[in-house]
Every structure is written in structure tokens, then in C-alpha cells.
ZAMARGU-4260 file (C-alpha; in steps of 0.2 Angstrom, whole numbers, plus 5000, padded with zeros to 4 digits):
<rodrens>
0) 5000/5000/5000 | 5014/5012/5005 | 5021/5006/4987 | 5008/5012/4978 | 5006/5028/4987
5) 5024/5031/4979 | 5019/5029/4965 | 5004/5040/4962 | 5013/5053/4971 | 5030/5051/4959
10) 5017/5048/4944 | 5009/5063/4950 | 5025/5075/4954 | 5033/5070/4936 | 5019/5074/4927
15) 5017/5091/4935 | 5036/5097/4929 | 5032/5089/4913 | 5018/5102/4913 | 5029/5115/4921
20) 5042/5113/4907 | 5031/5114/4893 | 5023/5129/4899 | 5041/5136/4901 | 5049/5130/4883
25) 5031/5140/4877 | 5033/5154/4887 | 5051/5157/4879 | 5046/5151/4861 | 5031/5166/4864
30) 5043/5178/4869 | 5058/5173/4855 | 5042/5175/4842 | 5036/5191/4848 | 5053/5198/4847
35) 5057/5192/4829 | 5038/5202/4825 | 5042/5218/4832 | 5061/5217/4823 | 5052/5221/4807
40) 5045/5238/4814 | 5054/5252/4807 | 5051/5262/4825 | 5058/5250/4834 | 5078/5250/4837
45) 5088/5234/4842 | 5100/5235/4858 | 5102/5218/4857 | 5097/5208/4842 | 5084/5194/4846
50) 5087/5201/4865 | 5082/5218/4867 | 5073/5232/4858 | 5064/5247/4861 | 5052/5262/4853
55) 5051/5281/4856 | 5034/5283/4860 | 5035/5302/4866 | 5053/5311/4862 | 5063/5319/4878
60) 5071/5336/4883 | 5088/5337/4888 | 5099/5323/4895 | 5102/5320/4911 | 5106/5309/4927
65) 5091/5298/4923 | 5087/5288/4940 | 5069/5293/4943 | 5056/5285/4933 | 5037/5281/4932
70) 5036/5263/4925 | 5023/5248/4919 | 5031/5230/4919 | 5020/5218/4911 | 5022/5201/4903
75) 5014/5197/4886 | 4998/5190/4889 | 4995/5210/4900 | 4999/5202/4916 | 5002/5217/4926
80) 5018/5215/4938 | 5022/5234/4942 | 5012/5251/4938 | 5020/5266/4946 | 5008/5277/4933
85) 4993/5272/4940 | 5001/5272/4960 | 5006/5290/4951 | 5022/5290/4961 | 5038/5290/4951
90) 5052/5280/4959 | 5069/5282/4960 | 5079/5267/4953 | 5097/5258/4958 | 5102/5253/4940
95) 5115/5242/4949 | 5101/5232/4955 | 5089/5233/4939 | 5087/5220/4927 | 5100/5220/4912
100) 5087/5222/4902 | 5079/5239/4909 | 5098/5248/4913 | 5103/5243/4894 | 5085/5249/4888
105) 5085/5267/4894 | 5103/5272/4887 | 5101/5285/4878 | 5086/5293/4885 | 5084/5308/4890
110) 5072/5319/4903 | 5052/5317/4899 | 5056/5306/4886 | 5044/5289/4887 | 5050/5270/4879
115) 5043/5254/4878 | 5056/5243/4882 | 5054/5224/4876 | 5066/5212/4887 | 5068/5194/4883
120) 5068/5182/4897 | 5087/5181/4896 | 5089/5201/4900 | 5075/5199/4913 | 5069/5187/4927
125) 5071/5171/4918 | 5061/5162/4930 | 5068/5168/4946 | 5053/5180/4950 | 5037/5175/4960
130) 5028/5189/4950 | 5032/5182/4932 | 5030/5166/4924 | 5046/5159/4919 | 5054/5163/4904
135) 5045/5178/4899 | 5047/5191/4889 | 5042/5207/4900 | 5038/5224/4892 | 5041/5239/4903
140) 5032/5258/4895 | 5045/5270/4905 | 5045/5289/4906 | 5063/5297/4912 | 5056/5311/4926
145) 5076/5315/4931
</rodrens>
């Protein structure tokens, strides 16, 4: 009886990560898609080809220190991880901390200027977050404030 308890539980357990790795190999063949799509834009800019790309969607002023941002993080399907737009409170942001992907994605920008900023799972959690699926793509809309 304890034998067969084994089993149903190891049957069971083997067929969840089965599940989990599917759901994970389609999360990142989603994301490897979607960026090959939005490559072909013309108003979209590579950073890093098949990694990281970005669009202007409202030019900026003047350069400057850039560490204060208002910021939506949100995966593909709209899963909504962080918005500081609709907290309307801009945050001030360690890009030693920050994803790769974010801290490579605002080069360049300057103050009021606003990006969305596609990162594939490689350049962003992978699937070390509790707030997003594994291995995937996350698209952050930022705004420089200073």
C-alpha cells in the first residue's frame, strides 16, 4: 500500500514538471516569436538583436542623470507585475540592481522622454521571480522624470 502511494505521488510529481516545462519551453518560444515580430518595425531599434529592443513613443528634453522613473512592467499575455503610473508616484531606481534588460534599455534617453522597452527572458527574470511566469518576455512603458 505504501508502494503504491509512491507511485501515484511520483506519477503525479513527474507529470506536474512535465507540465511546468512545457509551459516554460512556450513561454520562451512566445517571447523569442514576439521579438522576431516587432524586429520588422521600422520604429523599433535593436539594443540587442533577438534580446532587446525598444520604441520612442513620446521624444525627451535634455539629457540628464536619469534615476527617477514612472514605470509599467507587464508580461505578454497584459499580466500586470508593476504600475507606478497608476500608483502616480515616480520611483527612484538603483540601476546596479535593475534588470540588464531595463539599465541597457534606457541608454540613451533623456528627461520626459517615454520608451517601451521589450526584454527577453534572458535580460530579465528568467524564472527567478514569483511575479512572472518563467521565461518571459516582459515589456516595461517607462518615462525618464530626472
Amino acid at each position: 500500500l505504501i508502494f503504491l502511494a509512491y507511485l501515484i505521488f511520483t506519477v503525479h510529481t513527474l507529470s506536474a514538471h512535465e507540465a511546468d516545462t512545457k509551459l516554460v519551453l512556450s513561454n520562451l518560444q512566445k517571447a523569442e516569436n514576439y521579438l522576431l515580430e516587432i524586429s520588422k518595425k521600422p520604429n523599433v531599434h535593436a539594443l540587442q538583436p533577438n534580446k532587446l529592443y525598444y520604441e520612442i513613443l513620446e521624444e525627451g528634453t535634455a539629457l540628464g542623470s536619469l534615476n527617477v522613473f514612472n514605470y509599467k512592467i507587464y508580461t505578454l499575455e497584459n499580466e500586470i507585475i508593476l504600475d507606478t503610473f497608476k500608483e502616480k508616484k515616480a520611483r527612484q531606481v538603483c540601476l546596479e540592481s535593475a534588470i540588464v534588460g531595463f539599465t541597457r534599455g534606457i541608454q540613451g534617453m533623456k528627461i520626459n522622454e517615454k520608451r517601451k522597452i521589450y526584454i527577453h527572458p534572458d535580460l530579465a527574470y528568467r524564472n527567478i521571480s514569483i511575479f512572472v511566469p518563467s521565461q518571459s518576455l516582459i515589456i516595461i512603458e517607462v518615462e525618464a522624470i530626472e
